[in-house]
VEXBA-651162 format. One record per residue (C-alpha): x, y, z. Coordinates in nm, 3 decimals. Each point is the difference from the previous one (the first is absolute). Example, Ala and Ser with C-alpha at 12.3 -4.5 7.8 and 13.67 -1.06 7.14 Angstrom:
BEGIN
atom X: 1.230	Y: -0.450	Z: 0.780;
atom X: 0.137	Y: 0.344	Z: -0.066;
//
This chain:
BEGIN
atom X: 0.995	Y: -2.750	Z: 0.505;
atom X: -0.191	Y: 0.077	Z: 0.337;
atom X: 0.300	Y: 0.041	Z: 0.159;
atom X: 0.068	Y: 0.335	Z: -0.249;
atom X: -0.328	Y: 0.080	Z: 0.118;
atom X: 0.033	Y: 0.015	Z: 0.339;
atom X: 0.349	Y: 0.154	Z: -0.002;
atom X: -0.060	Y: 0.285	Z: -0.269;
atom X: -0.420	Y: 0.063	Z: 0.070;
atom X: -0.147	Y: -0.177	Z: 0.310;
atom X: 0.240	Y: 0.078	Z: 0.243;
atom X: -0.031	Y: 0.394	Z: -0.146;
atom X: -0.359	Y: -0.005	Z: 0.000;
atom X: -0.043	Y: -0.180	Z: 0.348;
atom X: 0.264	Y: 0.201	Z: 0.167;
atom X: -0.074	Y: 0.303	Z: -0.123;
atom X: -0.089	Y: 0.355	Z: 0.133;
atom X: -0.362	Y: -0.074	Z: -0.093;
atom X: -0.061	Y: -0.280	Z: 0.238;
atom X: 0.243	Y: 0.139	Z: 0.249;
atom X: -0.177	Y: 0.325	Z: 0.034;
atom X: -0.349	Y: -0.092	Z: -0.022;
atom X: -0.024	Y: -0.247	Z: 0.261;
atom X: 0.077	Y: 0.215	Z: 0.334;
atom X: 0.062	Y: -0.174	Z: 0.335;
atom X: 0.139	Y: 0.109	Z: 0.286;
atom X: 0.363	Y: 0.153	Z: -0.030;
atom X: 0.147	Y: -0.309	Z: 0.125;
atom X: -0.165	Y: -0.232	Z: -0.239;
atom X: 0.082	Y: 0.298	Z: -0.305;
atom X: 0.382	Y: -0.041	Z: 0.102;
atom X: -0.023	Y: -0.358	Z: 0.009;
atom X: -0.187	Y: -0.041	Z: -0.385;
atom X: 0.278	Y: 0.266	Z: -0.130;
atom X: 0.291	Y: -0.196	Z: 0.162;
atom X: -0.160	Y: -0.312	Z: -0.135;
atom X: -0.090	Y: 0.128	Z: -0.337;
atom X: 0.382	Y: 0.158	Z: -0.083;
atom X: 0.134	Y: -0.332	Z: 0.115;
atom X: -0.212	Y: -0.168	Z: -0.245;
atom X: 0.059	Y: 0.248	Z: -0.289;
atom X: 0.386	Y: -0.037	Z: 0.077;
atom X: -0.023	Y: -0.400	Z: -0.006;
atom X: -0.216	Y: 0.022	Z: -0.324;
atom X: 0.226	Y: 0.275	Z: -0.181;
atom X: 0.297	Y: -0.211	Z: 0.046;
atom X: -0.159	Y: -0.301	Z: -0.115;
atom X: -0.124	Y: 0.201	Z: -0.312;
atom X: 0.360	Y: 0.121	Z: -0.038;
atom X: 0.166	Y: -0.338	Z: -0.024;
atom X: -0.247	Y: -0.125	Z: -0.173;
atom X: 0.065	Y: 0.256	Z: -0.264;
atom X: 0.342	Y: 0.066	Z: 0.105;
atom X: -0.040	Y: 0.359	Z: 0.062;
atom X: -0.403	Y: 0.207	Z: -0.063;
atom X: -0.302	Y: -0.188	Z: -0.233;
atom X: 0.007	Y: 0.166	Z: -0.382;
atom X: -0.207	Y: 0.272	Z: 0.008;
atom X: -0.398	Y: -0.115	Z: -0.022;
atom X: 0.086	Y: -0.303	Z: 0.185;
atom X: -0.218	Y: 0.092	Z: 0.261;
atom X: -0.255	Y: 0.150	Z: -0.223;
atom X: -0.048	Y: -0.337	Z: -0.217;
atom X: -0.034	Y: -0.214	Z: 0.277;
atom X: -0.173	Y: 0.227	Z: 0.211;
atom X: -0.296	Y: 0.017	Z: -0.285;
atom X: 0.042	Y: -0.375	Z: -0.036;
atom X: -0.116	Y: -0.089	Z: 0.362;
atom X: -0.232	Y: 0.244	Z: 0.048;
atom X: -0.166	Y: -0.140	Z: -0.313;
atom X: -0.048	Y: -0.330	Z: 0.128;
atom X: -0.084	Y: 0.096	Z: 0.348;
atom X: -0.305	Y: 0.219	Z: -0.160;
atom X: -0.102	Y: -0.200	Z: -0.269;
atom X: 0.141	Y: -0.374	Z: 0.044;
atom X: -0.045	Y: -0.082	Z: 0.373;
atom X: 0.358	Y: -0.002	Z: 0.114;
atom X: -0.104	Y: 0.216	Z: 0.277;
atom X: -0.107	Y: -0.349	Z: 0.139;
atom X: 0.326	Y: -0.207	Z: -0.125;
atom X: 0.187	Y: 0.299	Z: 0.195;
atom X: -0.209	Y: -0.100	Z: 0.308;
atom X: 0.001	Y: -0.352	Z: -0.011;
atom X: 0.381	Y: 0.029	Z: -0.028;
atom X: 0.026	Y: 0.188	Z: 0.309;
atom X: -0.281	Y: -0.189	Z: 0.147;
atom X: 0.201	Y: -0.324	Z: -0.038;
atom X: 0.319	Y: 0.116	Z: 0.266;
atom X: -0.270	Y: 0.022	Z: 0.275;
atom X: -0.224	Y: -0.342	Z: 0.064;
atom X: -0.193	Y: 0.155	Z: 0.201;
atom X: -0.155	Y: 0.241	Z: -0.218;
atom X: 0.015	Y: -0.313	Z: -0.252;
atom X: -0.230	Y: -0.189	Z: 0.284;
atom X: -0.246	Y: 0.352	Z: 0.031;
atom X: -0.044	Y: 0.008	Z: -0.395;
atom X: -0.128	Y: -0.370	Z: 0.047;
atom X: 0.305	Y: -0.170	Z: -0.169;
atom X: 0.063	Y: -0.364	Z: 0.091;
atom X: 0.354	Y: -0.128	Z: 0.070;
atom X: 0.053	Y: -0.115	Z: -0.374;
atom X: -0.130	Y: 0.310	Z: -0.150;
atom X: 0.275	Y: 0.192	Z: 0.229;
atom X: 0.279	Y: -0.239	Z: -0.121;
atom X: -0.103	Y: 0.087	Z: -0.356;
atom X: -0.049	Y: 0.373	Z: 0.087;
atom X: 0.390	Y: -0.022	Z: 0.182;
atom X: 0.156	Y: -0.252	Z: -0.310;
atom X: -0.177	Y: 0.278	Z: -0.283;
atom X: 0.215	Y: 0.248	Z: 0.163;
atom X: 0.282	Y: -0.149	Z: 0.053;
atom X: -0.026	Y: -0.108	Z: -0.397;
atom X: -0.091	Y: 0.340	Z: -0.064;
atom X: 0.318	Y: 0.159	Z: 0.177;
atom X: 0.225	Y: -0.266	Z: -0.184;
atom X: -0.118	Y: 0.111	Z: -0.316;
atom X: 0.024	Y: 0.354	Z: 0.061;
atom X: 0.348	Y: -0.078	Z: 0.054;
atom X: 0.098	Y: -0.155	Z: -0.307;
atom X: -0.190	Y: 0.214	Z: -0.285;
atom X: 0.116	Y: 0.294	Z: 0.195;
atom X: 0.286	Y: 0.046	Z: -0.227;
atom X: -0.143	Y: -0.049	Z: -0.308;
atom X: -0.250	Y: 0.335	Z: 0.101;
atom X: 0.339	Y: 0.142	Z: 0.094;
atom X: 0.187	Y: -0.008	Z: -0.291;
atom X: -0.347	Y: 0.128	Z: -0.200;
atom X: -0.059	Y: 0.309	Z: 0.229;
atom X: 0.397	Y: 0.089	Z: -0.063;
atom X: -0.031	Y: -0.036	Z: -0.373;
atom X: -0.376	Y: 0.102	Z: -0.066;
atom X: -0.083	Y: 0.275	Z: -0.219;
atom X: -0.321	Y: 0.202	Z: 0.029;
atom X: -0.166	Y: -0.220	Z: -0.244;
atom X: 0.068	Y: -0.319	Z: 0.210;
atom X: -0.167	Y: 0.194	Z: 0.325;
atom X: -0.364	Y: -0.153	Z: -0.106;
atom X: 0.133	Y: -0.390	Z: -0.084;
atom X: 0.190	Y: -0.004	Z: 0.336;
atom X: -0.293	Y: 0.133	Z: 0.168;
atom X: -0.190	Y: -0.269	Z: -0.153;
atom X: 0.183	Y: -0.261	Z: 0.072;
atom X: 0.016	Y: 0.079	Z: 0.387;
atom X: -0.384	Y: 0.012	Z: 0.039;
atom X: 0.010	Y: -0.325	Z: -0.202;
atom X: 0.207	Y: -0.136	Z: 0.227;
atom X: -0.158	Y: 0.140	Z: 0.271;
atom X: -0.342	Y: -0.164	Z: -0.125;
atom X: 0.158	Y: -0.367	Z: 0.011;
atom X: 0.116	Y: 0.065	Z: 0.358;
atom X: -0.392	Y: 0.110	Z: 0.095;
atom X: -0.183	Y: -0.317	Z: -0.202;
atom X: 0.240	Y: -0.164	Z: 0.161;
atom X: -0.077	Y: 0.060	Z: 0.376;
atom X: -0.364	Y: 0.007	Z: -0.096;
atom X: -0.028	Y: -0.347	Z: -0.050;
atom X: 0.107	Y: -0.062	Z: 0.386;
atom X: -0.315	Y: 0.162	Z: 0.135;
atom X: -0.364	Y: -0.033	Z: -0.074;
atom X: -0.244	Y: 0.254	Z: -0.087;
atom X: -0.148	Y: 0.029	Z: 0.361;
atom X: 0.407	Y: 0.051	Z: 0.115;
atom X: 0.087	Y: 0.219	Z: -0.241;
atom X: -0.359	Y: 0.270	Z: 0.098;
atom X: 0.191	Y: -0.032	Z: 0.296;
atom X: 0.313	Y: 0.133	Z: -0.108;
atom X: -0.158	Y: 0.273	Z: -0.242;
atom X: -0.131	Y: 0.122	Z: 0.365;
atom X: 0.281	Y: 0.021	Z: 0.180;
atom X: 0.181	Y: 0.221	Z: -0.290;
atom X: -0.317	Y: 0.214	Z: -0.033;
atom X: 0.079	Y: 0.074	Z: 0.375;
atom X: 0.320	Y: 0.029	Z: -0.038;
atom X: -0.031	Y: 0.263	Z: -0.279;
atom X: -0.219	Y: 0.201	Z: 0.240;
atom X: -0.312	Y: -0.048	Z: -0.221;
atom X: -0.201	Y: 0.210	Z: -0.263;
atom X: 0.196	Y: 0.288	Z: 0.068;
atom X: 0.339	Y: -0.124	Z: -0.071;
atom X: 0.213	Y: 0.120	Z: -0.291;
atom X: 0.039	Y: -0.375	Z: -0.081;
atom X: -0.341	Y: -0.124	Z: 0.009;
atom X: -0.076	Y: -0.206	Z: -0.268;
atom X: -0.321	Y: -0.228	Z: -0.140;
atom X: 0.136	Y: -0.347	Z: 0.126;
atom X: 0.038	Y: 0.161	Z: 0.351;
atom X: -0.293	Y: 0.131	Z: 0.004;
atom X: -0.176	Y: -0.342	Z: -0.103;
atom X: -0.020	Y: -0.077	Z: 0.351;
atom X: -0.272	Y: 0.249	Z: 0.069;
atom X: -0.217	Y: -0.274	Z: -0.201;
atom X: -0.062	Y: 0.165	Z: -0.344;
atom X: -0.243	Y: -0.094	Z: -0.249;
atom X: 0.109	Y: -0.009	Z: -0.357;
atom X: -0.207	Y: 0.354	Z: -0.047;
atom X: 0.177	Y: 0.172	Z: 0.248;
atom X: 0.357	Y: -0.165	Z: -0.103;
atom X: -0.099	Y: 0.162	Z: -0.323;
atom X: -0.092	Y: 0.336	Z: 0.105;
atom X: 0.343	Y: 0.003	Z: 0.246;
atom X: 0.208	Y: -0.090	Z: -0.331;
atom X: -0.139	Y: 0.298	Z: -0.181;
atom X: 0.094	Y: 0.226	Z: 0.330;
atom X: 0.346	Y: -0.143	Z: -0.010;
atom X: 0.031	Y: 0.061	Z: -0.344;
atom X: -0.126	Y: 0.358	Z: 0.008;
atom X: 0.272	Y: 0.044	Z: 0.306;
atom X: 0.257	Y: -0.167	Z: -0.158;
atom X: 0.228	Y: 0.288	Z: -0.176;
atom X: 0.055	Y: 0.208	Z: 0.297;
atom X: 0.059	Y: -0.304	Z: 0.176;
atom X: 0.231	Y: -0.107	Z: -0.249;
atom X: 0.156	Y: 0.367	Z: -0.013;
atom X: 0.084	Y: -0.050	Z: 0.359;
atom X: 0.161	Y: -0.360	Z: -0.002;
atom X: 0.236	Y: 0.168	Z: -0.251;
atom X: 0.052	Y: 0.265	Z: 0.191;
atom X: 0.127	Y: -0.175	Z: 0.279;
atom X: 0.189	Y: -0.249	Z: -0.174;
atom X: 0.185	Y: 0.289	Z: -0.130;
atom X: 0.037	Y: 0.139	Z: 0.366;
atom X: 0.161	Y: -0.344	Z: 0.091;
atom X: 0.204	Y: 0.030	Z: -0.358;
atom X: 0.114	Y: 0.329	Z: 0.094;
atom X: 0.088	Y: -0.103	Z: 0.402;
atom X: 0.255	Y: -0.333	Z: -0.128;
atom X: 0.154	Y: 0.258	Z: -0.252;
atom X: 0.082	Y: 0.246	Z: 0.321;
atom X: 0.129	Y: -0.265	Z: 0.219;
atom X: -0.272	Y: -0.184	Z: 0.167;
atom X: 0.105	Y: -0.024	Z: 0.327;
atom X: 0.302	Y: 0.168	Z: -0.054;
atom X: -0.179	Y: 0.331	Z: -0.140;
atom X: 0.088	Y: 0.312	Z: 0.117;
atom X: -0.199	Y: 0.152	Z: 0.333;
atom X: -0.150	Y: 0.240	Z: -0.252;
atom X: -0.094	Y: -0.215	Z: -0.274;
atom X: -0.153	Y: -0.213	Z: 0.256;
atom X: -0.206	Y: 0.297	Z: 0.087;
atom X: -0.074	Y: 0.070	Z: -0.358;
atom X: -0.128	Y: -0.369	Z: -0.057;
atom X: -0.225	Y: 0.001	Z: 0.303;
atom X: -0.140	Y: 0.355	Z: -0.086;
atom X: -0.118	Y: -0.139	Z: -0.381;
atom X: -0.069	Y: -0.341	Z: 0.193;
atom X: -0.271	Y: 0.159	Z: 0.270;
atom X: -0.128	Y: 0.219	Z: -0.279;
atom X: -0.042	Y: -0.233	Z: -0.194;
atom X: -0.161	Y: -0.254	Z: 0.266;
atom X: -0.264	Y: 0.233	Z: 0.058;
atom X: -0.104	Y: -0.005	Z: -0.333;
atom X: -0.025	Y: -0.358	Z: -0.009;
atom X: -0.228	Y: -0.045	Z: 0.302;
atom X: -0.219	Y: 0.283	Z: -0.131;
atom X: -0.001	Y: -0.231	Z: -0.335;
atom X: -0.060	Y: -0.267	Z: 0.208;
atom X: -0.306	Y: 0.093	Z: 0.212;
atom X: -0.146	Y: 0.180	Z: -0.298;
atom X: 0.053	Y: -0.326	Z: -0.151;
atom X: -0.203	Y: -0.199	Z: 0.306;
atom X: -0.244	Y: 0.205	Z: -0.022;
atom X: -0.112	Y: -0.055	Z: -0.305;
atom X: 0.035	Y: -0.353	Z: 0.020;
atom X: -0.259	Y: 0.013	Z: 0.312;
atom X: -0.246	Y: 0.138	Z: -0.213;
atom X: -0.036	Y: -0.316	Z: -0.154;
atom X: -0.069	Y: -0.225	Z: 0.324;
atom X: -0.275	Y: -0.090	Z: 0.279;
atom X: -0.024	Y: 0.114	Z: 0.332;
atom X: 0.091	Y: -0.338	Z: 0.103;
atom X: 0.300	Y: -0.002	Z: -0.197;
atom X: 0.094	Y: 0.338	Z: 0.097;
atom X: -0.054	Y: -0.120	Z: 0.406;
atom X: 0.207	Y: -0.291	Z: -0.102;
atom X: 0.317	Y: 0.214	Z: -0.132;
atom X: -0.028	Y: 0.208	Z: 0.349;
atom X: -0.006	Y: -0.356	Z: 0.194;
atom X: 0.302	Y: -0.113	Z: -0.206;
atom X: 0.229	Y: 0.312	Z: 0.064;
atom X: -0.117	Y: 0.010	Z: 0.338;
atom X: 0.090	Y: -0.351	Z: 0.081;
atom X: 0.331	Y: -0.019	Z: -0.203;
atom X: 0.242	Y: -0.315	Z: 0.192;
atom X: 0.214	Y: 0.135	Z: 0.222;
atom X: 0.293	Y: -0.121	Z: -0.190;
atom X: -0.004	Y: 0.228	Z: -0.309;
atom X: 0.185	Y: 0.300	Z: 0.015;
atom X: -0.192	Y: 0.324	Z: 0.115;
atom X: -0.198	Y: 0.184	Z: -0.274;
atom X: 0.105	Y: 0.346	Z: -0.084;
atom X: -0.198	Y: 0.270	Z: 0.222;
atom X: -0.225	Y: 0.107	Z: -0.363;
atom X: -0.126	Y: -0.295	Z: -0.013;
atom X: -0.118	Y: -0.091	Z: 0.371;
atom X: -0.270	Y: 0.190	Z: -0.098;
atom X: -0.287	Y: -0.102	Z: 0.245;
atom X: 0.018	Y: -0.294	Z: 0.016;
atom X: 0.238	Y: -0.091	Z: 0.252;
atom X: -0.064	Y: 0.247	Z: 0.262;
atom X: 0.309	Y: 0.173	Z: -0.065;
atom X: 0.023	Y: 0.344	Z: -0.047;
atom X: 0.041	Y: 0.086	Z: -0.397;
atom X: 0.131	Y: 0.315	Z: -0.080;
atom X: -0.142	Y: 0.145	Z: -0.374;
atom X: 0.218	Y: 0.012	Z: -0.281;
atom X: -0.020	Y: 0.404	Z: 0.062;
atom X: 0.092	Y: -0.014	Z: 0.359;
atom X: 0.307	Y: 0.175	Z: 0.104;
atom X: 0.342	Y: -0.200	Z: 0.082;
atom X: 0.267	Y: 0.074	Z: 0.135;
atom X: 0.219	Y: 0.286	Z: -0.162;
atom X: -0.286	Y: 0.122	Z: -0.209;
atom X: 0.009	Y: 0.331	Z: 0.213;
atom X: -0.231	Y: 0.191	Z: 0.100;
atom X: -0.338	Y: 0.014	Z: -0.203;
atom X: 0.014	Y: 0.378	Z: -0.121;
atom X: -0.328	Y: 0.077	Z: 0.095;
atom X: 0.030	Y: -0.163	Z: 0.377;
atom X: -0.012	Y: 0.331	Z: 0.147;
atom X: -0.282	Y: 0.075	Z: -0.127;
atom X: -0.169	Y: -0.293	Z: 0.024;
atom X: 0.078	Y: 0.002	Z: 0.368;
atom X: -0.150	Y: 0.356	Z: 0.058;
atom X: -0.323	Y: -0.064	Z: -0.156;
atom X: -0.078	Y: -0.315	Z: 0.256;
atom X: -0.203	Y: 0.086	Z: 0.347;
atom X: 0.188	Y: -0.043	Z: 0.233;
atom X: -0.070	Y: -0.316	Z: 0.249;
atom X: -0.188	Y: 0.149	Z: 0.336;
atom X: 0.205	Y: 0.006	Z: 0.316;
atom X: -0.303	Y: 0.014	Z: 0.154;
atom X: -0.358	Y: -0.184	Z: 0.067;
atom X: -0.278	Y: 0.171	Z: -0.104;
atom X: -0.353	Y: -0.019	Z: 0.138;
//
């Protein structure tokens, strides 16, 4: 089943123009992440075609795309996602305080997981190819029950104290508050009472149709971009999918730092310090954050979600703008 996932949704979602264009290195490094990412979406895309033999039914993508980001906001597999990954390098296993055993178990759970995958994957495949819209909310039931087993699973191979430790590290990873993703078992590690666990339900809750809206609307973008080709889309439907993906990436990140906002509302100053420290001091090994959500915490530069990028043009009223500013003095005055 997760290996439908990863070919029809992950790989789209982590490869996509969203990431690719909000995190901005040098032009070197941006040549090297595009080469990387369109070898990745070719690898995935043919292992989605054969497993398939030819493109996923229509709302493939969208069923299991709803499915995991379910359980990553509401059922903790943000965690089993990161203890899976965490388990290929020991010696992130040996930072999060995991003894030789536990990593065994962590490596063994994969492996399990990954053999599994492999045999119920036909069974999912022969349902997406015959389902009918009625079956779209059983299947999608049945993958986040799935999903659930895999994540009370690899809970039991950790204690409490361990797995605080892993909420952290995805609550970095996601870039904090601010990130379209954010969700109340990632933010647990800023050390909420029950009150204020409460009050950040209720704020999710009252964000959760536009958020909602959004996830569709980019499931539908991915829908849309296997339909055209994938990789093998046209040079102008590329462009077209990157245009409706950047617009609609800014609308996320607005969503998403109106979002953090609110939630901030509801916490300390020391809690508020301690999101700053935990940004600020994300392990060198995660991937970089995209530039909204540097913010200032990590020194870097943060542009606003207004600022201009490239091939905006010119602001219309630049001119003007320009004239009305004193001019800098050439000169020292007495």
């Amino acid at each position: 089943m997760l290996r439908i996932v990863f070919c029809c949704v992950i790989f789209w979602v982590g490869c996509s123009v969203w990431f690719d264009s909000v995190v901005a290195q040098t032009p070197e490094q941006d040549q090297q992440r595009k080469e990387y990412r369109e070898r990745r979406q070719r690898e995935a895309q043919q292992r989605s075609e054969t497993l398939f033999q030819g493109k996923p039914p229509a709302g493939t993508t969208t069923i299991v795309g709803r499915s995991v980001i379910n359980s990553v906001n509401s059922k903790g597999f943000g965690n089993t996602i990161a203890l899976l990954e965490i388990a290929k390098k020991p010696e992130i296993c040996n930072e999060m305080g995991f003894n030789d055993e536990q990593t065994a178990s962590l490596k063994s759970a994969r492996d399990m997981i990954q053999a599994q995958i492999f045999m119920n994957a036909p069974k999912y495949v022969h349902r997406f190819k015959t389902m009918a819209d009625a079956d779209h909310k059983t299947i999608q039931e049945d993958i986040e029950k799935d999903i659930q087993r895999m994540t009370d699973h690899v809970e039991t191979l950790i204690t409490p104290e361990q797995k605080k430790n892993v909420q952290k590290l995805v609550f970095q990873g996601m870039g904090g508050l601010n990130s379209p993703i954010i969700n109340l078992d990632a933010m647990s590690t800023l050390n909420l009472t029950e009150e204020q666990k409460k009050k950040a339900e209720i704020t999710f809750k009252e964000m959760e149709s536009e958020r909602v809206a959004q996830m569709e609307e980019g499931l539908k973008l991915i829908e849309k971009a296997i339909e055209l080709g994938g990789v093998n889309m046209s040079p102008e439907d590329k462009a077209k999918i990157e245009a409706e993906g950047k617009a609609l990436e800014a609308r996320i990140l607005a969503a998403g730092k109106t979002l953090g906002d609110k939630l901030r509302t509801h916490l300390t100053s020391e809690q508020l310090e301690l999101e700053k420290n935990l940004i600020a001091n994300r392990p060198k090994y995660l991937p970089p954050l995209p530039r909204q959500l540097r913010g200032d915490f990590t020194g870097q530069y943060s542009p606003g979600l207004d600022s201009w990028t490239p091939g905006q043009g010119v602001p219309q009223d630049w001119n003007k703008e320009k004239k009305s500013r004193r001019p800098f003095p050439t000169q020292e005055t007495n």
